[in-house]
N, C-alpha and C positions, 0 to 999 in steps of 0.2 A: 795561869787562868786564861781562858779561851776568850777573845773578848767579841761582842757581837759582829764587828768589822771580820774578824777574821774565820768566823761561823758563817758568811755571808758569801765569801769570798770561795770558804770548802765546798757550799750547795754549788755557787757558779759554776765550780771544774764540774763538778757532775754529771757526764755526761744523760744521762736518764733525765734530770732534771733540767738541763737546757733542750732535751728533745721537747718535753713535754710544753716548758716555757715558750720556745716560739712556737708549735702549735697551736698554743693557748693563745697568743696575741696577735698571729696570724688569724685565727677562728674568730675571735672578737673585732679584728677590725675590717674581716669582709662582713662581719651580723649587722657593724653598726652602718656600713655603705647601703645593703640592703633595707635594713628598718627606714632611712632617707631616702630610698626609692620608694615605699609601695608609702613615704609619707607625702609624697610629691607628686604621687602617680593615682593614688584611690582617694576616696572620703572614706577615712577611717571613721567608725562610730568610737564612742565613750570609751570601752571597755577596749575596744585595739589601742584607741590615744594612749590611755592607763599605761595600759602593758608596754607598747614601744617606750613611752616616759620611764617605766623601772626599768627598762633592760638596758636602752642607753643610759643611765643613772650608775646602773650597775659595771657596763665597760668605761663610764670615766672612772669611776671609782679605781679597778683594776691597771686602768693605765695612769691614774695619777699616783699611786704608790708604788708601781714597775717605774717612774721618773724619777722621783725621790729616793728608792731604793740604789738606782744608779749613779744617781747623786753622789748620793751620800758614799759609795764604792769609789767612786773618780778620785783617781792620784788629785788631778789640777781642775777643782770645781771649774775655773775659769772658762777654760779651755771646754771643756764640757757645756756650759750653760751657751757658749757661744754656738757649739755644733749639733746644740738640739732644742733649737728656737722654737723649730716647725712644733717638735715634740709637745713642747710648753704651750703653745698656740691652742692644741688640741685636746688638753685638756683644762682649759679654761673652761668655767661653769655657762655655757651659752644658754643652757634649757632658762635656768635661773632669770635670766637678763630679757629670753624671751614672753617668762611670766608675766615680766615689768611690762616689755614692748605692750601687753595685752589693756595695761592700763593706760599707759601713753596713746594707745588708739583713740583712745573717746577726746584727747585733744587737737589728733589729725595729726600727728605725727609719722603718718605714714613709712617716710621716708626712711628713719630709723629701723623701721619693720623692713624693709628692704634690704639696709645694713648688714641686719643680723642673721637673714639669711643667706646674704652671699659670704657670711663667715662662718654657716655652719657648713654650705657647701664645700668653703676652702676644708673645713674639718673633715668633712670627707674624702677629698684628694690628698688629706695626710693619713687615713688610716688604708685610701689603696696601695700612697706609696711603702707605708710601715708591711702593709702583707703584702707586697710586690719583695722588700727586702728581704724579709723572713721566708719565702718562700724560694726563693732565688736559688740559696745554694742545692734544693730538690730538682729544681730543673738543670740547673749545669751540671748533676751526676749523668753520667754517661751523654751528653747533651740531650738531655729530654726534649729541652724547652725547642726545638726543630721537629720532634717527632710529635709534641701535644699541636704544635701550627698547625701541621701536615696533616693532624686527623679533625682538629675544627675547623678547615679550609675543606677536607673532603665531608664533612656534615653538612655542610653551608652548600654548594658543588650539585652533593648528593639529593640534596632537599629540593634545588630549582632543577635536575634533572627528573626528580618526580612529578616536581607541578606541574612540566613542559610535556613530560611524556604521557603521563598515565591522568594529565587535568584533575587534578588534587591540590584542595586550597593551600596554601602556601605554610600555614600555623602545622597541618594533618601531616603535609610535606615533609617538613623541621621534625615531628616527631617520631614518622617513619623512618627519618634516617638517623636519627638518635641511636633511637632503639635496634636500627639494625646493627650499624657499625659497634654498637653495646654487646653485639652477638644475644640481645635478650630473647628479639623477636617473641613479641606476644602476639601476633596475626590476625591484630584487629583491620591493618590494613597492610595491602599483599600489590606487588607487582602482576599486570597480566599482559602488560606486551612485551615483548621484544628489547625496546630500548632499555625498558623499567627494570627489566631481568637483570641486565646486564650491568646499572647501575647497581644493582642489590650487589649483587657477586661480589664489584669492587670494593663496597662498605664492608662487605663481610671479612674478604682481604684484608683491609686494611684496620677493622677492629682485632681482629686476632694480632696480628703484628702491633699495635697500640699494648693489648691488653697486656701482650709477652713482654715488651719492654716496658711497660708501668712496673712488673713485676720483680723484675731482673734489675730496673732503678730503685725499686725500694729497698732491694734486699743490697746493692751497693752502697746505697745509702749507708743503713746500719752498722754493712762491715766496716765502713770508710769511717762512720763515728768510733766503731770499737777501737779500729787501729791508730786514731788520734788520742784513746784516752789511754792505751797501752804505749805510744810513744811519749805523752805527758808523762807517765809514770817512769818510764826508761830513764827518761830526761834528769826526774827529781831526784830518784834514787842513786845518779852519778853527782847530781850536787851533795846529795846528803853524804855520801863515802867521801866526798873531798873537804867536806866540814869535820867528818869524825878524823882524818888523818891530822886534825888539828885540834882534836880534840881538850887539850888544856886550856886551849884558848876559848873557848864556848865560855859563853855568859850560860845561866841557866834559862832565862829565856827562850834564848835559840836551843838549848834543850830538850825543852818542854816542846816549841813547835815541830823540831823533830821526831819528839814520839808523838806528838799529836797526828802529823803526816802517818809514820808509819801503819798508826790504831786505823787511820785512814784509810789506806791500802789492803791493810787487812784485815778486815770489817768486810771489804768489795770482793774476797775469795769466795 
């Protein structure tokens, strides 16, 4: 009988389902850095509070049962609970505590309301660095992470050589050379001298060469995923022949995980 631990352990190898896993928890914890900026940055009214209140609600929930999940998988809890402190940290129920802080105000406690914002800030340098890791191994495919520098340094570059050249606010700037280096060019606003030209050309340049290697990393990406879950598979199916060569000795347990593995395998043709 298949027991949940090791039902848990089949989805992990998965490769389809760890793509989509750190996508998922990479996606959630740039949504939750941003919901803490435009909380920090606007007067939201009622109805935005609301909403950021469920959505972050919604990613502690998913990162508090993606901790315990992992938990609960770890050979040596110990050792685990000791090297995902931050992780722990960050889903602590802070909203909750902030509800209180709201009642603690009417006794001038201020200071506490200060506390528990600079600990939701720290929550948020742990969900850049959580999507800083998950996305990490995207950019060391073919060294991306050199060529994405290269093209937000020439955005930035490109946007003060517009404001310089052609006297365009600096925000219109940023968005012309967005857009161009995007190759979108929607021509709301156009270069007309000389220097401006000439900056365009190079954004153009250097989005095409961006876009190709975005393209050519992604699709490495995937091959490089396929070829780790067909070397996992290489790998097990030599353990499993050197268990059948011993085949009297099998418990029926190891048995059973054996054709479990197999149905496993062959299920993925």
């Amino acid at each position: 009988m298949i027991t949940i631990k090791k039902f848990l352990l089949r989805i992990k190898k998965n490769s389809t389902f760890l793509l989509v896993y750190e996508v998922t928890i990479a996606t959630l914890s740039i949504l939750a850095v941003v919901m803490l900026i435009f909380e920090y940055s606007y007067d939201l009214n009622t109805l935005e509070i609301n909403v950021f209140y469920i959505l972050d609600e919604i990613v502690l929930l998913v990162f508090t049962i993606d901790y315990f999940i992992r938990l609960f998988l770890a050979d040596n809890k110990k050792l685990f609970f000791k090297k995902n402190i931050i992780d722990l940290i960050a889903i602590l129920p802070f909203n909750s505590v902030f509800q209180a802080a709201r009642i603690f105000r009417i006794t001038k406690l201020t200071k506490l309301l200060k506390i528990l914002r600079i600990i939701k800030l720290l929550r948020a340098i742990i969900f850049l660095q959580k999507f800083k890791n998950k996305i990490s191994p995207f950019l060391k495919t073919n060294n991306f992470q050199y060529v994405l520098w290269i093209t937000m340094s020439t955005v930035a570059f490109g946007a003060m050589g517009m404001h310089l050249a052609e006297d365009k606010p600096i925000l219109d700037s940023l968005w012309w050379s967005f857009v161009t280096i995007t190759t979108v060019g929607y021509g709301d606003i156009s270069p007309t001298t000389g220097p401006g030209r000439i900056i365009a050309s190079i954004l153009m340049l250097v989005g095409i060469g961006f876009i190709g290697m975005l393209t050519g990393t992604i699709s490495t990406f995937f091959i490089g995923k396929k070829a780790e879950t067909s070397t996992f598979k290489d790998e097990t199916m030599e353990i499993i022949k050197g268990k059948l060569d011993d085949f009297n000795n099998l418990t029926f347990d190891e048995v059973e995980d054996i054709c479990t593995v197999l149905r496993s395998f062959k299920n993925k043709q």
